[in-house]
C-alpha positions in Angstrom: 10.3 -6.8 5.0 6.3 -7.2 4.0 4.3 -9.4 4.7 4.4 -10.9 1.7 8.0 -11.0 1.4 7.6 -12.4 5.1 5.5 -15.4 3.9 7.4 -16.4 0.5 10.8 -16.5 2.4 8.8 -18.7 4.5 7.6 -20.5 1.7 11.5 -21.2 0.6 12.3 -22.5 3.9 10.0 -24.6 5.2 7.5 -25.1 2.3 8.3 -28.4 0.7 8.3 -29.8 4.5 4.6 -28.0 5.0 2.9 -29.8 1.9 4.1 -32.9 2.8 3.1 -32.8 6.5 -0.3 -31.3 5.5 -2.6 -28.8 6.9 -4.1 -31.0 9.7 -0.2 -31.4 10.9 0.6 -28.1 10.2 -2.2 -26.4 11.9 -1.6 -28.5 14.8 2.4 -27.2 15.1 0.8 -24.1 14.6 -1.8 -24.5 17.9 1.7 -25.4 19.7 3.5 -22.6 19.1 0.4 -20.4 20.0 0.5 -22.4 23.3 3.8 -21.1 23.8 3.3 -18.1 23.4 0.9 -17.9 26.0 3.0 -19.6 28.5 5.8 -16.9 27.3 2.9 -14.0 28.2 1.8 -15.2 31.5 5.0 -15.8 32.9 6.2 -12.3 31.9 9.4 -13.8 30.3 12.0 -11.2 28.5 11.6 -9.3 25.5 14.2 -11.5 23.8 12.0 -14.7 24.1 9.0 -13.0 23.5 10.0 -12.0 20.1 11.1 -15.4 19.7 7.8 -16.7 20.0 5.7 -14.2 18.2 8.1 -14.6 15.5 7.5 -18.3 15.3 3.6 -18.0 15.4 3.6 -15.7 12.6 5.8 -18.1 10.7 3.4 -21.0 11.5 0.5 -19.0 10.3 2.5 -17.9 7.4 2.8 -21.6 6.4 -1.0 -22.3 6.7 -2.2 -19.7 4.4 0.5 -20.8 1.9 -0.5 -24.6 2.7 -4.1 -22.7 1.7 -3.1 -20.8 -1.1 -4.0 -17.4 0.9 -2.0 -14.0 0.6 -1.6 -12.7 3.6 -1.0 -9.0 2.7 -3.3 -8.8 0.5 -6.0 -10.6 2.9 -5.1 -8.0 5.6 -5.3 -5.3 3.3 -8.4 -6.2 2.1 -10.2 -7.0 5.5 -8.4 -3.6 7.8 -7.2 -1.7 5.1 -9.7 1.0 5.8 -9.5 1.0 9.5 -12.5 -1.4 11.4 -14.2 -3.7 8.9 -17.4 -2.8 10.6 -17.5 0.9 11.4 -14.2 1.6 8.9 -12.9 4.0 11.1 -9.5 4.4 13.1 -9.4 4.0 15.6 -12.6 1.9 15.9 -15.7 3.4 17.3 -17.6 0.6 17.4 
């Protein structure tokens, strides 16, 4: 799956919910599941719950940048699709 097709199934799911709670309340859910993911990380937890959680923060994020009308493919293509967007190598020599 791409990015893109990441975000849109997103977008079926969860995206009449998103508009209505609005990007304050959405970006707030998203800070949350951030949170735990960090509590996941420093406790070491296992690799099942883990991907749990980074799953759910990249769904989160998905839903703010549709909330903001931002691809995110194409926004990560543009900004590292040639390597560092300051020195544009790989790996970075800055």
């Amino acid at each position: 799956m791409t990015i893109r097709e990441f975000q849109e199934m997103i977008e079926r799911i969860y995206g009449e919910k998103d508009r209505a709670r609005g990007q304050a309340g959405t970006y707030m859910w998203f800070a949350e599941e951030v949170g735990e993911l960090t509590r996941a990380l420093r406790r070491g937890d296992d690799p099942q719950n883990l991907e749990e959680e980074f799953a759910d923060v990249l769904a989160w994020l998905s839903t703010l940048a549709s909330i903001r009308g931002v691809d995110l493919e194409a926004a990560a293509r543009r900004k590292y699709g040639e390597g560092c967007p300051y020195c544009h190598s790989t790996p970075c020599s800055c």
